[in-house]
C-alpha positions, -999 to +999 in steps of 0.1 A: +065+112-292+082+112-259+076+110-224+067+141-204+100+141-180+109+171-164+148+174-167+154+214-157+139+208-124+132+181-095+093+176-085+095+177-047+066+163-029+062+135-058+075+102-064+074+096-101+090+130-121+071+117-150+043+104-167+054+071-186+034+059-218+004+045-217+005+014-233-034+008-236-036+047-254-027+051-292-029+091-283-016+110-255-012+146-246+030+155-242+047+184-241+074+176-260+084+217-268+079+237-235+096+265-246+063+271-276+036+272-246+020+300-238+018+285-203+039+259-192+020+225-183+018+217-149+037+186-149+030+180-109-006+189-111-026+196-078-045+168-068-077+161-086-105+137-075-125+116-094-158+099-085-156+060-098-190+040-091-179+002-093-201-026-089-187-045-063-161-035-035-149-068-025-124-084-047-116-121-044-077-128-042-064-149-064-026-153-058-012-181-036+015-152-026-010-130-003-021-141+033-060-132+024-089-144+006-104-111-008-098-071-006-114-041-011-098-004-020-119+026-018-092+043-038-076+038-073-042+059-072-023+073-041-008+105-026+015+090-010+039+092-042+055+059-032+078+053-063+082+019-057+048+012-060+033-022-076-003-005-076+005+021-103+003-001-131-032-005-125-041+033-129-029+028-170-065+010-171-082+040-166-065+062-194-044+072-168-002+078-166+010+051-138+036+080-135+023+114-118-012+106-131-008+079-101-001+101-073-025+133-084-053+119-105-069+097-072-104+076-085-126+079-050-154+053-045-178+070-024-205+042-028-180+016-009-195+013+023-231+006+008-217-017-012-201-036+011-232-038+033-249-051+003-224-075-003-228-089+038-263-093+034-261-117+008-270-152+023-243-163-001-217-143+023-195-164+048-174-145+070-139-145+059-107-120+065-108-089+041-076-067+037-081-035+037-067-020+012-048-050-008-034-020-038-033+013-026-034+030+014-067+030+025-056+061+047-038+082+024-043+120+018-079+116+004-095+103+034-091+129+054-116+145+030-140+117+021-141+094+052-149+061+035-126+041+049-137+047+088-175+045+070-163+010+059-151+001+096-182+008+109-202-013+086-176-042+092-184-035+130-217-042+124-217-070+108-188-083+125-167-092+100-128-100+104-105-072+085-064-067+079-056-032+073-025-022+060-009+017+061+015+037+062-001+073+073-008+079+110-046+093+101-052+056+111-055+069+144-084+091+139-104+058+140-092+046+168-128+041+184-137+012+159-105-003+161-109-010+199-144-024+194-131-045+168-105-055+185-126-064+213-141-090+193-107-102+171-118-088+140-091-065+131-053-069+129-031-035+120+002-038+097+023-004+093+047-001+070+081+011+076+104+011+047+138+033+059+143+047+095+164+072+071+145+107+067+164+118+042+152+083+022+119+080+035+114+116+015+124+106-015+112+071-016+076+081-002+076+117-003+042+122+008+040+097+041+043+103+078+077+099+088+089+066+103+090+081+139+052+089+133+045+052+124+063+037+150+042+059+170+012+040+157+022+010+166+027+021+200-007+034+204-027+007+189-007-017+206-014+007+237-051+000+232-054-039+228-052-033+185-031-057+173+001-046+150+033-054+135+051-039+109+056-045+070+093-042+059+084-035+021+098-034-003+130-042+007+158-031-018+189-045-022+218-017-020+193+007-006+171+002+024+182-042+028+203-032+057+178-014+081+157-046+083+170-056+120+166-017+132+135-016+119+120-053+133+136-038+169+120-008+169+087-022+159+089-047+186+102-023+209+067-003+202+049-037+207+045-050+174+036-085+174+046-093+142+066-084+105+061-093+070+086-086+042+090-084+003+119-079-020+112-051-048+105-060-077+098-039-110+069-049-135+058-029-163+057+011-158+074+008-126+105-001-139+113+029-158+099+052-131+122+040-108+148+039-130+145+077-133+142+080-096+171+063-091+192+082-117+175+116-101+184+108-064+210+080-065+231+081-098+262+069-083+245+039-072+216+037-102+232+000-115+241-015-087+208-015-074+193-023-105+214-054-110+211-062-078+173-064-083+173-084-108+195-107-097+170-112-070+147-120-096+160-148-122+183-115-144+152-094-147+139-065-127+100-076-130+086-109-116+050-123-119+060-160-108+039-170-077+057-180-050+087-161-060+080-131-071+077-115-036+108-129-020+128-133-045+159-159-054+194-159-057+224-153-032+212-118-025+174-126-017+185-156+004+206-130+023+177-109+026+154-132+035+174-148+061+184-113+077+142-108+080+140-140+094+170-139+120+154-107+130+120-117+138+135-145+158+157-124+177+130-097+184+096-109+183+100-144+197+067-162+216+045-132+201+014-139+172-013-123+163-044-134+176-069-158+155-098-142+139-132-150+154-158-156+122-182-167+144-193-134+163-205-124+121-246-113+124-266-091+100-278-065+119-314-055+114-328-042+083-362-020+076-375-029+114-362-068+108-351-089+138-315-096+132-302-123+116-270-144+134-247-161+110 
């Protein structure tokens, strides 16, 4: 059995150009002979929705490596196509490819925002930070259709409850309404991320996400109206998109970012091959260089689960990384910080004709 690569022709518009074994399926469906189809599979595939009706939307965080105590995603898989992405190994749960499956086949909780109400109204519930989304873009493609994510914002609103968002799609500006209130009140701090400033790149890499012009236009206008923002260089990879680090820091700041955050790439699981194809699809000249220099960034091996160094990285080449990040920050966003959550302004609103109930 082998793996349903397209080699006669390049998939524009996705990341992945192939869906990768499952390894949690004994069976899969391949099309190992093309040529003895009556119709030839769709390898791409229109995007399909599915419902998915968990039950809980808040996800306590676990690893020492992330700024945030829990998270919530109101979708499994993502548009977007980024190729990179850590998130797709988490679609091979479902009976799902983390290859094209990942980026067409898109899990949509519609029962989010009740759940997350539910979860608020709990005594047991403190107020604490929750990053929306912590795995895949809570504004990608899909919620322009379904809306969840602004329906989550306004129960957060209500409640008053701090949140992180992170993106990379400018729909985040549809919302711009509960952003201000939030903001109003610190409970809401923006992060856009910006991998290349090269178009050309930016297509390949994350072939279905507004361009980098576009997101440095978001910061601009949530900075514009008292949201705060900064800008996520990630991942950063060695040979490919390391170098753009300081443009991209003095842009953001130039657009009033107040802050950056970085990670090195690193490949676990199903991602490594997918990217590996990528790579031999769009950059074959410079396919093991960047591959070595990946895993050199990560003890000789391209995946890395270690806390504490699995996002950075180690070595020669993640110190030079690192320290380039860090030089830049300094030089561009000096005396600027993100201001402090406030958990106290948390209340459950009323309920079924209830006074309301202050935290």
């Amino acid at each position: 059995m082998q793996d349903d690569r397209n080699t006669d022709s390049y998939l524009k518009g996705r990341g992945s150009q192939f869906n990768p074994k499952n390894k949690f399926l004994k069976q899969e469906l391949v099309a190992e002979h093309i040529e003895g189809l009556d119709e030839a599979m769709d390898l791409s595939g229109s995007t399909t929705y599915y419902t998915e009706f968990p039950k809980k939307i808040i996800n306590k965080v676990d690893s020492p490596d992330i700024p945030s105590d829990f998270s919530m995603n109101p979708y499994q898989g993502c548009e977007h196509g980024c190729v990179y992405c850590y998130a797709r190994n988490t679609h091979p749960y479902w009976g799902l490819s983390a290859g094209l499956d990942f980026e067409s086949k898109i899990l949509v909780k519609p029962e989010a925002p009740a759940l997350l109400e539910k979860e608020f109204r709990k005594k047991s519930w403190k107020p604490a930070a929750i990053m929306l989304s912590g795995n895949t873009d809570c504004y990608q493609p899909a919620e322009r259709k379904f809306k969840i994510t602004r329906q989550m914002l306004e129960v957060l609103l209500r409640f008053r409850n701090p949140v992180g968002i992170i993106s990379k799609n400018q729909l985040i500006l549809r919302d711009l309404d509960i952003l201000q209130e939030l903001a109003k009140l610190n409970l809401v701090s923006v992060m856009i991320s910006i991998t290349s400033l090269d178009e050309s790149l930016r297509q390949k890499l994350e072939p279905r996400t507004a361009t980098a012009a576009n997101r440095l236009k978001v910061i601009e206008t949530l900075s514009a109206n008292g949201i705060p923002a900064g800008v996520m260089t990630a991942p950063l990879i060695p040979g490919l998109n390391s170098h753009e680090v300081p443009a991209i820091i003095q842009k953001a700041a130039d657009a009033g970012a107040l802050g950056a955050g970085m990670t090195i790439l690193r490949l676990n699981d199903a991602v490594a091959d997918i990217f590996a194809d990528w790579l031999e699809k769009n950059f074959p000249d410079r396919k093991e260089k960047v591959l070595n220099q990946v895993a050199e960034c990560h003890g000789g091996k391209v995946n890395d689960s270690r806390f504490g160094t699995r996002m950075r990285g180690e070595g020669k080449i993640a110190e030079g990384i690192v320290q380039l990040f860090k030089n830049s920050k300094n030089r561009f966003l000096a005396g600027r910080k993100f201001p402090e959550y406030d958990f106290t302004a948390f209340r459950r609103p009323p309920e079924n004709g209830q006074l309301a109930i202050d935290f």
